[in-house]
C-alpha positions as CSV (number, residue, x, y, z in Angstrom):
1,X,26.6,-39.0,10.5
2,X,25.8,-42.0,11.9
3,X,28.2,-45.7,11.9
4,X,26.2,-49.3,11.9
5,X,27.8,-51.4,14.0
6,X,27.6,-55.1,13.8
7,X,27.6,-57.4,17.0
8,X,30.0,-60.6,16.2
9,X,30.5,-63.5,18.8
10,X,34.1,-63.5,18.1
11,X,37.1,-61.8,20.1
12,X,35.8,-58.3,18.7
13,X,32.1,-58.1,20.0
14,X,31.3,-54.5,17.7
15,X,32.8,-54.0,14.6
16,X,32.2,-51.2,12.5
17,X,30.5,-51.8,9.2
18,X,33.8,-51.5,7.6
19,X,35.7,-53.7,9.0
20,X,33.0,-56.2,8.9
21,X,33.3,-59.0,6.7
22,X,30.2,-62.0,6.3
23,X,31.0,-64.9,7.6
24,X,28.1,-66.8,6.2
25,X,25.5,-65.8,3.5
26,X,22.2,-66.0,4.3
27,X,19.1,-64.5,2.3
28,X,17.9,-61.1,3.8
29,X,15.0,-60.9,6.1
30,X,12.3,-59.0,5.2
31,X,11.4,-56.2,7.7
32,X,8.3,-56.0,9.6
33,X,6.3,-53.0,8.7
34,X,6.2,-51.7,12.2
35,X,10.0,-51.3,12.4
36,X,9.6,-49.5,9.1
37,X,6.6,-47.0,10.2
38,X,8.7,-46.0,13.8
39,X,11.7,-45.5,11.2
40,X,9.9,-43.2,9.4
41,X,8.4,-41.9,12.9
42,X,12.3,-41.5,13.8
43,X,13.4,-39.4,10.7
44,X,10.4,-37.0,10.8
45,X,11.3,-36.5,14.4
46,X,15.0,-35.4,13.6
47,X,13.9,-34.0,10.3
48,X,11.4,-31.8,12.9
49,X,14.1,-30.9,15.1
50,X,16.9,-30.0,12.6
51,X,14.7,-27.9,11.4
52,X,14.1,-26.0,14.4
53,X,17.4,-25.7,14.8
54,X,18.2,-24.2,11.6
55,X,15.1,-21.8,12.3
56,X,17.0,-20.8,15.7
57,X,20.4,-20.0,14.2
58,X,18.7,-18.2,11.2
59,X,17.0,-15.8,13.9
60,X,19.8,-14.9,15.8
61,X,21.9,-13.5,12.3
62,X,18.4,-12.2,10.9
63,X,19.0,-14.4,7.8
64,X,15.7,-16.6,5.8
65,X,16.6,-19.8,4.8
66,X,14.2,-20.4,1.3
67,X,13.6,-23.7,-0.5
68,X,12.6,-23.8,-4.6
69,X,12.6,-25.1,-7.8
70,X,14.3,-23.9,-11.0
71,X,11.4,-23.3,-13.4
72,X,13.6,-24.4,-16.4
73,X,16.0,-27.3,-15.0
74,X,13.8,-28.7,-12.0
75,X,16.8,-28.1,-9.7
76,X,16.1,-27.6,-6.0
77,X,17.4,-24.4,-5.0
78,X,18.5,-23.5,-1.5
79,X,18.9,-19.4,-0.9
80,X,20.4,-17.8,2.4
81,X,18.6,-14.1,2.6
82,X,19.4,-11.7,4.4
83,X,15.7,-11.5,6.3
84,X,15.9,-7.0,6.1
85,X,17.2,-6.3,3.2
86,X,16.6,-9.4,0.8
87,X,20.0,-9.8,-0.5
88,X,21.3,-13.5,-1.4
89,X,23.6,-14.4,0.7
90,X,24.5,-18.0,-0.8
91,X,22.7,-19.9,-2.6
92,X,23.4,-23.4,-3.5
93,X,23.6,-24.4,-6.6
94,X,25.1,-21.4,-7.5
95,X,23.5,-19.4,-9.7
96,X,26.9,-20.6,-12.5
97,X,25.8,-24.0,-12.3
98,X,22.1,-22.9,-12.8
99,X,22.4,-21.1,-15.6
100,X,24.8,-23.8,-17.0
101,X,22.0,-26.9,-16.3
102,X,19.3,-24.3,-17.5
103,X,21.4,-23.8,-21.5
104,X,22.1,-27.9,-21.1
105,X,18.7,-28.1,-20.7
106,X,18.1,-26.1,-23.4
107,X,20.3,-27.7,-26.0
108,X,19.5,-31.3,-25.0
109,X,15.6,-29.8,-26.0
110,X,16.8,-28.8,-29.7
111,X,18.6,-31.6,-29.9
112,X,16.2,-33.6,-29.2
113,X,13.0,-31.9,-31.7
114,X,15.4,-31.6,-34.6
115,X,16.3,-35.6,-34.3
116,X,12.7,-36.6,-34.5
């Protein structure tokens, strides 16, 4: 997790974005597209490399890491398999909540083609 800091020329030259409190209002600037491509550039990179990293750790405890969608709800679904055997390991959202947003789902459906 990363903090934004803010540079102030007062007594206190970093202030967290917390503490920090406007001292004058002044319309946002807009920001140049560059800045915004490297940003992107930035995020891929650490998306890239968190990835990698989660690949390594996987490995070493023979686990899958595997990312879907519910059919039914359109929730993503994240599963920890073990990589021999198969077996779920955790999965997030559980498969509870799943079945819970599949019935809302479900219900919200009837509800809605016997109003109309």
């Amino acid at each position: 997790m990363s903090v934004e800091t803010i540079s102030a020329g007062g007594t206190n030259p970093v202030l967290t974005a917390v503490e920090a409190k406007p001292a004058v209002s002044q319309p946002p600037q807009p920001v140049p597209t560059v800045a915004q491509s490297d940003a992107t550039v930035v995020k891929e990179d650490e998306l890239a490399k968190s990835l990698e990293q989660i690949q390594v750790m996987m490995d070493l405890r023979n686990r899958a890491v595997e990312f879907t969608t519910d059919e039914v709800s359109g929730a993503q679904v994240v599963k920890v398999v073990d990589a021999n055997s198969g077996d779920v390991i955790r999965q997030m959202p559980a498969e509870e909540l799943l079945s819970f947003m599949r019935n809302l789902t479900r219900m919200l459906g009837t509800f809605i083609d016997k109003s109309t």
